[in-house]
C-alpha positions as CSV (number, residue, x, y, z in Angstrom):
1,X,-18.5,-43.7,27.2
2,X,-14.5,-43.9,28.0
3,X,-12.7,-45.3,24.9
4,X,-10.1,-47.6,26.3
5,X,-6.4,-46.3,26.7
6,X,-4.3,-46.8,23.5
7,X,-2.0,-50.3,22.7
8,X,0.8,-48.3,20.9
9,X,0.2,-50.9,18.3
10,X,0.2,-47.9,15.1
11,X,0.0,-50.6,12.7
12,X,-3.1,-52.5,14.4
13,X,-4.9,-49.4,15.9
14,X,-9.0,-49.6,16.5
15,X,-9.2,-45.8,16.4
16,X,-9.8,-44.1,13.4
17,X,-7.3,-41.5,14.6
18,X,-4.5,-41.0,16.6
19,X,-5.1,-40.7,20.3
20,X,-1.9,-40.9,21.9
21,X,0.2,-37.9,21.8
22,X,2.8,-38.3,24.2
23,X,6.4,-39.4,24.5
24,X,7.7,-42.6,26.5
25,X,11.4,-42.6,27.8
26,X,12.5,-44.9,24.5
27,X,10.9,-42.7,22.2
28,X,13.1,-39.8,23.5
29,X,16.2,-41.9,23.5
30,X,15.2,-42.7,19.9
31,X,14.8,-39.1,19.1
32,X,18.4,-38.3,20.9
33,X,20.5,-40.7,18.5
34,X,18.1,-39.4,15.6
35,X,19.5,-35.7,16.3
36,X,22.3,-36.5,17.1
37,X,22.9,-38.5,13.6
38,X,21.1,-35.8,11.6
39,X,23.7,-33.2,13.1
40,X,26.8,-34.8,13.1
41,X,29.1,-33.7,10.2
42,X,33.0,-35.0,9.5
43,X,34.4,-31.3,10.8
44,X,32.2,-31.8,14.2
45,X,33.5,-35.6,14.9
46,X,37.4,-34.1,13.7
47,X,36.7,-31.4,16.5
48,X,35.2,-33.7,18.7
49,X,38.2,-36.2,18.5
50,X,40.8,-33.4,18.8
51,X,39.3,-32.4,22.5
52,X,39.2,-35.8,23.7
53,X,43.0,-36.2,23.1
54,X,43.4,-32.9,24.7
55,X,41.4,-33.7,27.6
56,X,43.2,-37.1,28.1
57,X,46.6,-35.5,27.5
58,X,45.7,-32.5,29.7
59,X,43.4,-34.3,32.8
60,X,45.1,-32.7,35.8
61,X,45.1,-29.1,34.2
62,X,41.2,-29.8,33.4
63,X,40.4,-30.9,36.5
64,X,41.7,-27.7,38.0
65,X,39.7,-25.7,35.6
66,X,36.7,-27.6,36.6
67,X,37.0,-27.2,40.2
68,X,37.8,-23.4,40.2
């Protein structure tokens, strides 16, 4: 017999065991700003504040760079 699909509800579940294994669009999102957090260090957000001054202050000289 077909057990029926699973509720997502983890904290409620009628299986004894897992059953779902795969990813929905939130859950990667989730996992993203997870990374993202778990990587981010004061030098990287320093570095990644000086380019987006440089970028702003430079946009037609980036632009060109882009396009070629």
């Amino acid at each position: 017999m077909k057990q029926p699909p699973c509720d997502r509800d983890c904290f409620n579940c009628k299986f004894p065991d897992c059953i779902y294994d795969g990813m929905e669009y939130a859950d990667y999102v989730e996992q993203s700003e997870r990374d993202k957090a778990l990587t981010e260090t004061p030098k990287r957000k320093k570095l990644a504040a000086q380019q987006r001054v440089y970028r702003e202050a430079n946009r037609e000289k980036v632009a060109a760079q882009r396009r070629a």
